[in-house]
C-alpha positions as a LaTeX table, in Angstrom:
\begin{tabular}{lrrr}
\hline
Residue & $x$ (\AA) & $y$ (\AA) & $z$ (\AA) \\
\hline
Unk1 & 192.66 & $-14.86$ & 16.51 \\
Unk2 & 190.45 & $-15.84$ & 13.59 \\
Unk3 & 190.87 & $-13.51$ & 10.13 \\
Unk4 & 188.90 & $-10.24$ & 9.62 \\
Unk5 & 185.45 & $-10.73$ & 8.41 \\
Unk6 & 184.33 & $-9.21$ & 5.27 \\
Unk7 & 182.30 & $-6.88$ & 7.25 \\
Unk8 & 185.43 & $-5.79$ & 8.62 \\
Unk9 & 186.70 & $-5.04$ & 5.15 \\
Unk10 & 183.92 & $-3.20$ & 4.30 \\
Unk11 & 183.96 & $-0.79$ & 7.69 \\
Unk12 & 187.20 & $-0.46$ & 7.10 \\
Unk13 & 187.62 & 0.87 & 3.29 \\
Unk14 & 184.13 & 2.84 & 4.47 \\
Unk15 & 186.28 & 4.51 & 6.94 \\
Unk16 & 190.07 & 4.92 & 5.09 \\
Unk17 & 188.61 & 5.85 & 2.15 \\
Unk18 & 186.03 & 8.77 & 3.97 \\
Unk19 & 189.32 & 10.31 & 5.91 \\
Unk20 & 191.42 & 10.49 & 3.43 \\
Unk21 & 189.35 & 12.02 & 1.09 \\
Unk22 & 188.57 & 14.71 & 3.60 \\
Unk23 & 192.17 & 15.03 & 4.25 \\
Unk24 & 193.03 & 15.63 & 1.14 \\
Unk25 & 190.00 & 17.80 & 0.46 \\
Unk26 & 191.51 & 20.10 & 3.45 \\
Unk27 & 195.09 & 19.67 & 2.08 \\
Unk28 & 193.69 & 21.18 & $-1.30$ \\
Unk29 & 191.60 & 24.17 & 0.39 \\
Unk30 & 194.84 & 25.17 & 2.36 \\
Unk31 & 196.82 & 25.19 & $-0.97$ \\
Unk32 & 194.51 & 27.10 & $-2.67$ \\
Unk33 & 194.37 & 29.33 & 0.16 \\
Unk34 & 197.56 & 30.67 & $-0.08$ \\
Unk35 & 197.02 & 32.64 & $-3.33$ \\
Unk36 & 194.66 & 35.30 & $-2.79$ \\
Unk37 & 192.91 & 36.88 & $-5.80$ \\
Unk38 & 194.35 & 39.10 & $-8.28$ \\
Unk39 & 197.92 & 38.18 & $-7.04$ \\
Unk40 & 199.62 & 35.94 & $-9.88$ \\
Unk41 & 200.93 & 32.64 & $-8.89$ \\
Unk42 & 205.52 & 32.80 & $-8.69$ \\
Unk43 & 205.79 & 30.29 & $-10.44$ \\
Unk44 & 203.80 & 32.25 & $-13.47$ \\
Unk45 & 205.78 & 35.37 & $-12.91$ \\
Unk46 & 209.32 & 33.75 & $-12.77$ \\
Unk47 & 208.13 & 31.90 & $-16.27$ \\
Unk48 & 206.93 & 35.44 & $-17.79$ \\
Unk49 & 210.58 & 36.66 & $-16.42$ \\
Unk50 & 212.42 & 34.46 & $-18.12$ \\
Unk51 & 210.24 & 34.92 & $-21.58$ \\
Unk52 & 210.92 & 38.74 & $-21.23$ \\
Unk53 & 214.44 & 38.94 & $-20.61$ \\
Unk54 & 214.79 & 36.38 & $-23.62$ \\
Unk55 & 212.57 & 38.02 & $-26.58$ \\
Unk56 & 212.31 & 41.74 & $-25.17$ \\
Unk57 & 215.33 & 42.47 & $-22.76$ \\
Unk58 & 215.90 & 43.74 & $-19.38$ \\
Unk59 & 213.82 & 46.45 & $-19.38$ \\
Unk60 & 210.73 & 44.62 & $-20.14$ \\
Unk61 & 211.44 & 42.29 & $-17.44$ \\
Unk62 & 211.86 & 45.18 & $-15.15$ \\
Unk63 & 208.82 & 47.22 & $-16.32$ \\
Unk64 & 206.91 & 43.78 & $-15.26$ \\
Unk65 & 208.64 & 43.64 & $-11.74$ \\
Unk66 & 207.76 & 47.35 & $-11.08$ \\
Unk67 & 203.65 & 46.94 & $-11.59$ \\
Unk68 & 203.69 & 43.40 & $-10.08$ \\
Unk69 & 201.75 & 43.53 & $-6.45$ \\
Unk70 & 203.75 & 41.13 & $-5.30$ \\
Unk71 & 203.35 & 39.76 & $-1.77$ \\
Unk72 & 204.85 & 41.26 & 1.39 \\
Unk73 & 207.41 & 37.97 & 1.59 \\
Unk74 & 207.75 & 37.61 & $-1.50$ \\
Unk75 & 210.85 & 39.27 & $-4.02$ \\
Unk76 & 212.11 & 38.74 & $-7.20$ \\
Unk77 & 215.11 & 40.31 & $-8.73$ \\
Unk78 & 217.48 & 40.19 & $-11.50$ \\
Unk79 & 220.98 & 40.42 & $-11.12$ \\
Unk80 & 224.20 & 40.39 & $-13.40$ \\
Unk81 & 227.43 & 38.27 & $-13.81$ \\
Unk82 & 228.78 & 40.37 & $-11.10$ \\
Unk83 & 225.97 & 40.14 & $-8.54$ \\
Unk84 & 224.32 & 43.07 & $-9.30$ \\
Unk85 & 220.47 & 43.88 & $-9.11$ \\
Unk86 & 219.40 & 45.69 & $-12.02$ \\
Unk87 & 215.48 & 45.33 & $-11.86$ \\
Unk88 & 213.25 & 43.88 & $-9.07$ \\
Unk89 & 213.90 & 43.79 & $-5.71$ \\
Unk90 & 216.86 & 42.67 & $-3.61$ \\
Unk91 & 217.28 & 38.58 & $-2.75$ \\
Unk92 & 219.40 & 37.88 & 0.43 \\
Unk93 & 218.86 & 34.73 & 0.90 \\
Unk94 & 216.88 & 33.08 & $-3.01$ \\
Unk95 & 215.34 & 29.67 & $-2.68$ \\
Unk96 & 215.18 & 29.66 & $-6.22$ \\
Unk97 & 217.73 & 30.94 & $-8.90$ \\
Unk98 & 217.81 & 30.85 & $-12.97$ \\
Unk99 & 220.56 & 31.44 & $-15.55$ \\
Unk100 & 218.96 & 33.30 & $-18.54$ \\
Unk101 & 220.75 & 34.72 & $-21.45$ \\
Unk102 & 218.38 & 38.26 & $-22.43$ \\
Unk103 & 218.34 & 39.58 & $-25.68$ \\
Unk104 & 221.04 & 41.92 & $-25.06$ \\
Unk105 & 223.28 & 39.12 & $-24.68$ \\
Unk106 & 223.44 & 39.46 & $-21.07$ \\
Unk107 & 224.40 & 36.88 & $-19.06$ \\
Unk108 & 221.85 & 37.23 & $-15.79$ \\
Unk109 & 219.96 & 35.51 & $-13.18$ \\
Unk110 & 216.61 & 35.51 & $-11.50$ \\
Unk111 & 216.66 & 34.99 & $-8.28$ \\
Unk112 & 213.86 & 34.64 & $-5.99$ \\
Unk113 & 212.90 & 34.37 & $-2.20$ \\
Unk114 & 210.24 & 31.34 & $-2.63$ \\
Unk115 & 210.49 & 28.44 & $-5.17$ \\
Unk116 & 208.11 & 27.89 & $-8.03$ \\
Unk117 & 205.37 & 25.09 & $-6.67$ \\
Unk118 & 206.93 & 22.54 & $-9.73$ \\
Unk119 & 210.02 & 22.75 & $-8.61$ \\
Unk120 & 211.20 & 19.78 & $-6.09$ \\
Unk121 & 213.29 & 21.02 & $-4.16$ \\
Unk122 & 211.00 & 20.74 & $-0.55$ \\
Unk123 & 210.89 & 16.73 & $-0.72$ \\
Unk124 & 209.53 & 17.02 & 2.92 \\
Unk125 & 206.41 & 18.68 & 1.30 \\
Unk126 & 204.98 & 15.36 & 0.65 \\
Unk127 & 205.55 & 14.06 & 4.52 \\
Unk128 & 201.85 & 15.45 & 6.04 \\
Unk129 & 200.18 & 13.54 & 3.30 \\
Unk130 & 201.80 & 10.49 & 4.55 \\
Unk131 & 201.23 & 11.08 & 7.99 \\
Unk132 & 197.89 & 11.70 & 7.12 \\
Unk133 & 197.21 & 8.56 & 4.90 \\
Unk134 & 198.38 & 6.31 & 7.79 \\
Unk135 & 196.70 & 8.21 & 10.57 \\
Unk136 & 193.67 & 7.49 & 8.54 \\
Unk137 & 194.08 & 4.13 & 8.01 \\
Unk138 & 194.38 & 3.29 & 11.63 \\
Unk139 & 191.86 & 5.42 & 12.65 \\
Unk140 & 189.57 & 3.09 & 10.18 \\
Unk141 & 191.09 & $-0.29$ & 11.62 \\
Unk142 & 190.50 & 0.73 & 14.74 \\
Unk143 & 186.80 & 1.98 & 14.19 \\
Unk144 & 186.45 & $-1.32$ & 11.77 \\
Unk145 & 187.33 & $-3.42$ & 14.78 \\
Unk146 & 185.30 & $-1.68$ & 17.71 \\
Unk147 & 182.15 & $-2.44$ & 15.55 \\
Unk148 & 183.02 & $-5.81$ & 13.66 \\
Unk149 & 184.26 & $-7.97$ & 16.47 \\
Unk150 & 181.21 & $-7.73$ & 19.19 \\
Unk151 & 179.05 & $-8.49$ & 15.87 \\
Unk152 & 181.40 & $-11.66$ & 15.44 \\
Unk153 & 180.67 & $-12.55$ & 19.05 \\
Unk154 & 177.42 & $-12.33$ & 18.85 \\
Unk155 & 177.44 & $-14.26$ & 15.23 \\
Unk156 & 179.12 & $-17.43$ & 17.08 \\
Unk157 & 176.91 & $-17.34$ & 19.68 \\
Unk158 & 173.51 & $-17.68$ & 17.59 \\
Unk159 & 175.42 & $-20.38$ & 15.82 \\
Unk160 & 176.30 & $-22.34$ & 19.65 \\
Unk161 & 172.69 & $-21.46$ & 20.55 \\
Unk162 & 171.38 & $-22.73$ & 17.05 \\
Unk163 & 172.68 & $-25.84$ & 18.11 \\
Unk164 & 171.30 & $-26.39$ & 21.08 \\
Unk165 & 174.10 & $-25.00$ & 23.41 \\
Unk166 & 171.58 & $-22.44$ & 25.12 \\
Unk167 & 173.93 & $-21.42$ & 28.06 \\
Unk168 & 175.88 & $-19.28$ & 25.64 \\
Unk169 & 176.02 & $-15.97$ & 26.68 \\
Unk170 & 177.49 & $-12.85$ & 24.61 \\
Unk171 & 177.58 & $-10.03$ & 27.63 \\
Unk172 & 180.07 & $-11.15$ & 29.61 \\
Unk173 & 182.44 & $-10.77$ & 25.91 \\
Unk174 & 181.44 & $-6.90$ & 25.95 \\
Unk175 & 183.46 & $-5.98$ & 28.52 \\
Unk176 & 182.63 & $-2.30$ & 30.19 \\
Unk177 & 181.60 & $-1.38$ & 26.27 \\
Unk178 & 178.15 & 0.59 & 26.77 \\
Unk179 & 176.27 & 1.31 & 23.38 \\
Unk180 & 173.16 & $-0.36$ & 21.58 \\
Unk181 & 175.48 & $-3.79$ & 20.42 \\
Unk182 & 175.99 & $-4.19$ & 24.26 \\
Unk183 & 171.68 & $-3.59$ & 23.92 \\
Unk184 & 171.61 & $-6.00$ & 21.48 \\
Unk185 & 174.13 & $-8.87$ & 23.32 \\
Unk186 & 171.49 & $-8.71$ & 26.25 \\
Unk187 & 168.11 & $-9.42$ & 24.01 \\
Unk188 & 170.58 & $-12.18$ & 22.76 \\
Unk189 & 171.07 & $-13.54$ & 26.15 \\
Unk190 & 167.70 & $-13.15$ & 27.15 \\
Unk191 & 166.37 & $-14.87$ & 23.83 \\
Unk192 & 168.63 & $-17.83$ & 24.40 \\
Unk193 & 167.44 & $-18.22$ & 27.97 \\
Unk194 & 163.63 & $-17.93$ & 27.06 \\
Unk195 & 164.48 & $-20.69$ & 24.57 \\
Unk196 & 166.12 & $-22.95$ & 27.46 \\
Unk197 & 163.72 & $-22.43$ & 29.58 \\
Unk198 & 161.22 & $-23.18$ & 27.04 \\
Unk199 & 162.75 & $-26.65$ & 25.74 \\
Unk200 & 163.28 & $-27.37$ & 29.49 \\
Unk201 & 159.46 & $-27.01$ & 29.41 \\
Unk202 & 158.73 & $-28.24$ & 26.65 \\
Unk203 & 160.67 & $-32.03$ & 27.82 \\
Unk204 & 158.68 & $-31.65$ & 31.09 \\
Unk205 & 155.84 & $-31.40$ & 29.37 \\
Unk206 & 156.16 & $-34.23$ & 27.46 \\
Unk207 & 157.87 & $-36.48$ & 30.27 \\
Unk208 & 154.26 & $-35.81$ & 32.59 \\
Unk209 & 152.16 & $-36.97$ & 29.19 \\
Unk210 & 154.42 & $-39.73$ & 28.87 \\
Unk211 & 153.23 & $-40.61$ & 32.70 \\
Unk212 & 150.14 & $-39.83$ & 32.66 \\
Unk213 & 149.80 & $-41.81$ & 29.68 \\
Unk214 & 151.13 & $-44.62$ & 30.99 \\
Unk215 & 148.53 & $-45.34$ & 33.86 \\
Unk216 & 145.66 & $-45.79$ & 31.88 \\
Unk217 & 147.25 & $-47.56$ & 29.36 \\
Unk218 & 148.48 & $-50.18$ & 31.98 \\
Unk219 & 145.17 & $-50.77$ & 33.60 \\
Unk220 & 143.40 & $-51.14$ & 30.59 \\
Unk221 & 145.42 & $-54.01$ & 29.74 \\
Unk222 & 145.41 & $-55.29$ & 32.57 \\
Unk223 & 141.69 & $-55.47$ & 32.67 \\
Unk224 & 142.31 & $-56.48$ & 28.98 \\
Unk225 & 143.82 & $-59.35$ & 30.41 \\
Unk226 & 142.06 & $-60.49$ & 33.15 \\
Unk227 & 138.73 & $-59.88$ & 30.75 \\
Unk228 & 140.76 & $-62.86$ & 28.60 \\
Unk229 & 141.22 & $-65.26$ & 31.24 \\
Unk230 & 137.71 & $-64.49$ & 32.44 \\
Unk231 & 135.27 & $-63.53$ & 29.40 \\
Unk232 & 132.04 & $-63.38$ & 32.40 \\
Unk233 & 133.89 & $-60.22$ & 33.89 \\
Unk234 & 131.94 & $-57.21$ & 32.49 \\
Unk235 & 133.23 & $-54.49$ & 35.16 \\
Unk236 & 136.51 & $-55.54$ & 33.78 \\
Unk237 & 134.90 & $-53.83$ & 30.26 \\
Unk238 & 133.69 & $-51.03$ & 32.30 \\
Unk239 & 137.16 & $-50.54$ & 33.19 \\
Unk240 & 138.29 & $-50.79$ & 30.28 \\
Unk241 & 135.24 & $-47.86$ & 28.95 \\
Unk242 & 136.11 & $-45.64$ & 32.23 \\
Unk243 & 140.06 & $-45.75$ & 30.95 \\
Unk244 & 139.27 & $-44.79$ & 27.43 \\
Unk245 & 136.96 & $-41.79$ & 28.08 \\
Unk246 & 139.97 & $-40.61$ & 30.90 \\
Unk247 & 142.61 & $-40.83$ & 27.82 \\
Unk248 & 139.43 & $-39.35$ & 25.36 \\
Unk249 & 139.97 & $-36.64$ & 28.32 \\
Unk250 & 143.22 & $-36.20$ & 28.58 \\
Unk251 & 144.29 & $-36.30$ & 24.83 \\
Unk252 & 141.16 & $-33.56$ & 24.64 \\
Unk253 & 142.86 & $-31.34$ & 27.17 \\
Unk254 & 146.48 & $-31.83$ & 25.79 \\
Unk255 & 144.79 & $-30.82$ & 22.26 \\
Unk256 & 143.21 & $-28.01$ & 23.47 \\
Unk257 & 146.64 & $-26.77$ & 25.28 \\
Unk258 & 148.73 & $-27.03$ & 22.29 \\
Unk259 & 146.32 & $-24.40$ & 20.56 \\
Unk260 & 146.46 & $-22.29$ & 22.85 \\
Unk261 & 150.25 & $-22.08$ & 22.13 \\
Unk262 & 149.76 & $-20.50$ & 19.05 \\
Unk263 & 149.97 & $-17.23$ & 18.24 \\
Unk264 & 146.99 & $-14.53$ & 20.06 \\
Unk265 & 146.37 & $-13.32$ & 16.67 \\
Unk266 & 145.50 & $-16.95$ & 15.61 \\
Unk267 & 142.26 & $-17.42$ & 17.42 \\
Unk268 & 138.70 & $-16.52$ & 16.03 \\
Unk269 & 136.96 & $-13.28$ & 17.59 \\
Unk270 & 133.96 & $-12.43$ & 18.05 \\
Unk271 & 131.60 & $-10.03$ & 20.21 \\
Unk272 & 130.57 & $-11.94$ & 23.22 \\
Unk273 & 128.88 & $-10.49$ & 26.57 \\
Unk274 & 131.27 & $-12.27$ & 28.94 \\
Unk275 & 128.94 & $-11.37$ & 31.80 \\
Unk276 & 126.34 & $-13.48$ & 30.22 \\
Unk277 & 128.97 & $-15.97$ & 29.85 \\
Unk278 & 129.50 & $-16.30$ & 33.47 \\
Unk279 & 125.95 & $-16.59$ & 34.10 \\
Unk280 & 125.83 & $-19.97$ & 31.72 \\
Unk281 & 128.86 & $-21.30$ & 33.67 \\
Unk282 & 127.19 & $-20.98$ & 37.14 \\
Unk283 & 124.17 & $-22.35$ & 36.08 \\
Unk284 & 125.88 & $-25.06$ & 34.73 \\
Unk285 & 127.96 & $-25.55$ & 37.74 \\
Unk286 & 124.83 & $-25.73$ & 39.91 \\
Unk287 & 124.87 & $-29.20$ & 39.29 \\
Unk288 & 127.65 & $-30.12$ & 40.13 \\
Unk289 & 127.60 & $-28.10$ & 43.37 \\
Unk290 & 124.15 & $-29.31$ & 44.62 \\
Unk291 & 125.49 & $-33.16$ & 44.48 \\
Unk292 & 128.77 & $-31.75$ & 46.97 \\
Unk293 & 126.47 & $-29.69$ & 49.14 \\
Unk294 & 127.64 & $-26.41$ & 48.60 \\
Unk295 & 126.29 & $-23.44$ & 46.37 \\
Unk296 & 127.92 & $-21.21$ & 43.44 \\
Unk297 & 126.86 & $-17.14$ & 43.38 \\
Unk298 & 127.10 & $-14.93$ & 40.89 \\
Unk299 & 127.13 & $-11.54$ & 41.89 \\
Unk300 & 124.98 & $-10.14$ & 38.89 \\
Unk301 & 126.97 & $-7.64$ & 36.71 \\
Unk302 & 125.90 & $-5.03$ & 33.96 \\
Unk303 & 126.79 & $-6.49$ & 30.53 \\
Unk304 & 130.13 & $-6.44$ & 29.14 \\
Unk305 & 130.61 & $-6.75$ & 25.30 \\
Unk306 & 133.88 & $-7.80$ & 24.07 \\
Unk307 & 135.62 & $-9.00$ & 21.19 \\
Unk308 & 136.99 & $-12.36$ & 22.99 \\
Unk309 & 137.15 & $-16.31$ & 21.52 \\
Unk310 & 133.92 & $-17.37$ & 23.32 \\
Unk311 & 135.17 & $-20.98$ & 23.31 \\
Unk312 & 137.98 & $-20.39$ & 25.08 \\
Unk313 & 136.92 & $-17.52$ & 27.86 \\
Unk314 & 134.52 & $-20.18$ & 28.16 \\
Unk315 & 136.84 & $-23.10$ & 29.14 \\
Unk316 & 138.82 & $-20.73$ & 31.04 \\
Unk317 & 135.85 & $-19.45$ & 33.49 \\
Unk318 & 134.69 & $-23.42$ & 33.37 \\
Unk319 & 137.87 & $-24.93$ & 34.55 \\
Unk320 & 138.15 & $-21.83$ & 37.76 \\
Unk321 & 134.54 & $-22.63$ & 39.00 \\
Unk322 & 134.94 & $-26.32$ & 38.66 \\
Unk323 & 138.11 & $-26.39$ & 40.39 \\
Unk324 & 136.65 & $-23.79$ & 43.35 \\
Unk325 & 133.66 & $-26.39$ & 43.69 \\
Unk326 & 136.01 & $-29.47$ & 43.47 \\
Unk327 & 137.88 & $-28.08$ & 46.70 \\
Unk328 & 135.35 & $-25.87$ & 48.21 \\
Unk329 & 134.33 & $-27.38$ & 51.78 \\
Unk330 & 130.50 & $-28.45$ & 52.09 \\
Unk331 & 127.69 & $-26.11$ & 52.92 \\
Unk332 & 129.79 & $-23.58$ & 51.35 \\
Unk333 & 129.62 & $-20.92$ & 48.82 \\
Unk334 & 131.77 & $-20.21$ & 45.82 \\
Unk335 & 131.55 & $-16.66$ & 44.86 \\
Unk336 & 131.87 & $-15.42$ & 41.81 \\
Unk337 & 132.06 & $-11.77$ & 41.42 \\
Unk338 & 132.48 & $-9.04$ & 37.85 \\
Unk339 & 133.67 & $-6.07$ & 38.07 \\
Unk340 & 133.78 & $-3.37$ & 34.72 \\
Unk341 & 136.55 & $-0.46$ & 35.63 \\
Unk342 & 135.74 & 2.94 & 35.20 \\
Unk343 & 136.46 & 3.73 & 32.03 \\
Unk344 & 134.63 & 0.83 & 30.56 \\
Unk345 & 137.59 & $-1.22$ & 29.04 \\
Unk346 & 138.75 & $-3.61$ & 31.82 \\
Unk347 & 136.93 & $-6.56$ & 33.52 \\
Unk348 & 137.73 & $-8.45$ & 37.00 \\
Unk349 & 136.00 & $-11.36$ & 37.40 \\
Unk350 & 137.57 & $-13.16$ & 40.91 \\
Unk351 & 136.00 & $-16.74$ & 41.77 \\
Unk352 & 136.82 & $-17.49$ & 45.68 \\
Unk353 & 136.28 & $-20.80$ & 47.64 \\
Unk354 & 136.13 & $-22.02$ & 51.05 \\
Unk355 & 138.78 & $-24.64$ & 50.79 \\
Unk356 & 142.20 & $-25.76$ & 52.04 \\
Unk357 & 143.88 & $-23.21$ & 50.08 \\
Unk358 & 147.52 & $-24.09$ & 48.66 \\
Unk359 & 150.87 & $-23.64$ & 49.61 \\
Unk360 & 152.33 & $-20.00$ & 48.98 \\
Unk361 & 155.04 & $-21.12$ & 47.23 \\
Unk362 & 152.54 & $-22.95$ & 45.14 \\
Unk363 & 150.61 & $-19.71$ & 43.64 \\
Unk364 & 152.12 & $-19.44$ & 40.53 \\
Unk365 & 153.02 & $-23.06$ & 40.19 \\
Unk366 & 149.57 & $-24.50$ & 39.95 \\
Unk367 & 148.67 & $-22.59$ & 36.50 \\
Unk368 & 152.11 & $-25.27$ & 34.78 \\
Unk369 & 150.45 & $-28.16$ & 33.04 \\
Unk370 & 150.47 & $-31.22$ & 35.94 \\
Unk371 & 150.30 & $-29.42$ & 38.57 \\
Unk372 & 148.51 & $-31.01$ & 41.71 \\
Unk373 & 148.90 & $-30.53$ & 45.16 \\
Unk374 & 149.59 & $-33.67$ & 47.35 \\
Unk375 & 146.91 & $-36.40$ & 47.30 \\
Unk376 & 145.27 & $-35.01$ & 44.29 \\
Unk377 & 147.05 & $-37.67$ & 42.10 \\
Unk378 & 144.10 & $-39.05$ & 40.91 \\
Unk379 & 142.22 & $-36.05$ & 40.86 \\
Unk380 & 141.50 & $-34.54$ & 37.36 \\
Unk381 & 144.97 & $-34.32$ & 35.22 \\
Unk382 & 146.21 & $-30.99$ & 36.37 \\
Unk383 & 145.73 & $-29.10$ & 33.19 \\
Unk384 & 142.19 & $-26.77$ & 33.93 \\
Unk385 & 144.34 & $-24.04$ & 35.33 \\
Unk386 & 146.98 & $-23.96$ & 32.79 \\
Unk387 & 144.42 & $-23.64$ & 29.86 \\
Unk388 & 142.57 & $-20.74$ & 31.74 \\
Unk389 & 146.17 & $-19.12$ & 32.15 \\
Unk390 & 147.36 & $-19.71$ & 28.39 \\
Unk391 & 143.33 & $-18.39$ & 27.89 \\
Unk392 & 143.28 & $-15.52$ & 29.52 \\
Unk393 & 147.25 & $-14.97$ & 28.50 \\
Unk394 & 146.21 & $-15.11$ & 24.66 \\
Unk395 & 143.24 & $-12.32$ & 25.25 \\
Unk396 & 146.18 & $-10.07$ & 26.82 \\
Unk397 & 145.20 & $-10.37$ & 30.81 \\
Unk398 & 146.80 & $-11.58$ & 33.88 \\
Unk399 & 145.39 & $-14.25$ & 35.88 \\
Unk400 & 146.68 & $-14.97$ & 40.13 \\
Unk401 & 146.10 & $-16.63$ & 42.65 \\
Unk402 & 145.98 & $-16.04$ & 46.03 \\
Unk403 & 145.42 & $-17.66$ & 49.64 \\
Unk404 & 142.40 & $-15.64$ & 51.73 \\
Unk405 & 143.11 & $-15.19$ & 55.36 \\
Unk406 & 140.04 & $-16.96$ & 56.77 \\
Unk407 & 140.63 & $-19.99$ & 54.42 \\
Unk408 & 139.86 & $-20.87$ & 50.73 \\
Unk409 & 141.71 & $-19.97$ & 47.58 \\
Unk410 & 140.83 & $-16.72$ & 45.52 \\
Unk411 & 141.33 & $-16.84$ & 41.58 \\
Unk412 & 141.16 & $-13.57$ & 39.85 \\
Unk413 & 141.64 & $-12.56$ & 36.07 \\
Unk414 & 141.83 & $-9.44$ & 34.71 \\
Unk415 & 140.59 & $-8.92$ & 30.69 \\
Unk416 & 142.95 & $-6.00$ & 29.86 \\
Unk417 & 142.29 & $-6.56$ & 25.84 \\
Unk418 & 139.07 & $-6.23$ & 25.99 \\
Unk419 & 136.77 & $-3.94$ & 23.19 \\
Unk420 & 133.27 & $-2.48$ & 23.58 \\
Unk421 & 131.03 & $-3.24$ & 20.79 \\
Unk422 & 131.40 & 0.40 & 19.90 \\
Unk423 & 135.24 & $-0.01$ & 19.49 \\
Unk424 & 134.76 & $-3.39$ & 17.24 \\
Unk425 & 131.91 & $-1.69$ & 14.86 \\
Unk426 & 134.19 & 1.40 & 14.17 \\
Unk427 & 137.30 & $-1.10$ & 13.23 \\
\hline
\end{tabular}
């Protein structure tokens, strides 16, 4: 068991020191509750008593005893040598009794029921306050405990997961224990999982550049090569051109991913009509379509103004309709279709081809960086649909995927963050 922390310390002084303070505070209010006002303390009558009988006599003493209002348990007397009561009231059984010599010369005594608070002759008196001062201070170990040790736990754990042991886990310690700590333990867990699977990503990431990497790099020297033994061989220098712009590519692509890693409040805004935005893209992807055989629609949509990084919306749109043309079967169309919801603040733009389709367990897989389906190895680098889904991710929408039932793939997004231009002139 490793030694208390100085939290633990702390807690429990906190603690000790708050209950016994309002232990004593109680003791005190019952003491003082016992003498009620106008009735004069025993101990301050026994004293006057004994100053009476000594300078003035007995019947001073006795004239005090008659007007005293003394308590209904409560009786003083004074008695003789022989036992006698000659002022007061009558003693049976005195818990307290005084010689005094009176100015008569009397030899008498003062004897009363209760004993004067300064006198110690109750040494269990003093037993409740100990009780009470060690109740206290295990009430405040034990509540110093219950709230230091899960924080200790969870203290270790960012230190294992700090280091790179991210299968710690800090729950499972807990027990049944059911408050916010136990809350706190879970974001724990959950942060050190996020940041597993996100390292795990991360080395994927860089294993499939590492790859892809690699292929260009080895035919270009190999044309390189072959150029050397052979300096006539010019396609081996358009080799050698068609590898470099496919790296140019590639590096382009892996650039433009790791910005879109950043932070959504990092990127530029500005107001952009997305719906014009589309429009550019199909024109654009025309083109492209008309040398396949097939044909791109838009479905024409009333403008929508939003505060959006053009660039990127523009990449991410780009990459969709390319890819729905790439796969789209000839003589086809890709449709491209905007809708604006009701209330003016959402936009659905869903781009749907005529082509194989993929795999359903494949949906959500093919927006990871490298993702191709089989035989599409030296198709493109898989990376268009991850940078529309990091896109559309940083601009706070959703983008799926999913499989149409006559054939051909169906991409939608959904632009939840979007402003109208009214909304970005007022901020």
């Amino acid at each position: 068991m490793t030694r208390p922390s100085l939290l633990f310390w702390k807690l429990f002084l906190a603690f000790w020191l708050a209950t016994t303070l309002t232990f004593l505070v109680g003791i005190g209010v019952l003491e003082l509750s016992r003498f009620r006002p106008g009735d004069p303390h025993v101990e301050a009558i026994l004293a006057a008593e004994t100053g009476l009988l000594e300078q003035f006599g007995v019947d001073a003493a006795g004239q005090l005893l008659t007007v005293w209002e003394r308590p209904p348990d409560e009786n003083i007397g004074i008695y003789d040598s022989n036992g006698r009561l000659i002022a007061g009231a009558p003693v049976a059984q005195p818990a307290y009794e005084r010689a005094v010599t009176s100015k008569e010369g009397l030899a008498l005594s003062i004897r009363s029921t209760h004993a004067p608070g300064n006198i110690p002759d109750r040494p269990w008196h003093q037993i409740p306050l100990l009780i009470g001062t060690l109740m206290s201070a295990l009430f405040s170990g034990y509540m110093a405990y219950y709230l230091a040790w899960p924080l200790a736990h969870l203290r270790r754990a960012m230190s294992d997961v700090a280091q790179g042991r991210f299968e710690t886990r800090v729950k499972p310690a807990m027990g049944k224990r059911r408050d916010e700590i136990v809350d706190l333990a879970e974001d724990c867990d959950r942060m050190a999982n996020q940041l597993k699977v996100l390292v795990q990503a991360q080395q994927h990431l860089l294993h499939d550049i590492s790859h892809e990497l690699r292929s260009p790099l080895t035919r270009m020297q190999a044309a390189i090569g072959l150029l050397r033994q052979d300096a006539a061989r010019l396609e081996m220098l358009e080799r050698i051109e068609h590898e470099s712009e496919r790296m140019d590519t590639l590096i382009e692509a892996l650039l433009t991913l790791a910005r879109l890693q950043g932070r959504p409040e990092s990127i530029e805004r500005e107001p952009v009509d997305i719906s014009e935005l589309l429009a550019m893209i199909v024109e654009d992807a025309q083109f492209e379509a008309g040398i396949k055989g097939c044909r791109v629609h838009l479905q024409p949509c009333p403008p929508f103004i939003a505060c959006v990084s053009g660039e990127l919306l523009y990449r991410c749109f780009e990459n969709v309709i390319r890819n729905a043309v790439r796969y789209t079967r000839a003589d086809t169309m890709v449709w491209v279709s905007a809708h604006i919801s009701t209330d003016g603040n959402r936009l659905t733009v869903r781009i749907t081809d005529h082509g194989p389709g993929v795999d359903d367990d494949r949906l959500h897989s093919i927006f990871e960086p490298f993702e191709r389906g089989a035989g599409d190895a030296c198709v493109g680098f898989g990376l268009g649909l991850a940078i529309a889904a990091r896109a559309v991710q940083m601009h706070g929408g959703t983008i799926a995927a999913r499989n149409e039932a006559g054939g051909g793939l169906t991409v939608e997004i959904n632009l939840h963050s979007a402003r109208s231009l009214h909304d970005i002139t007022l901020a």
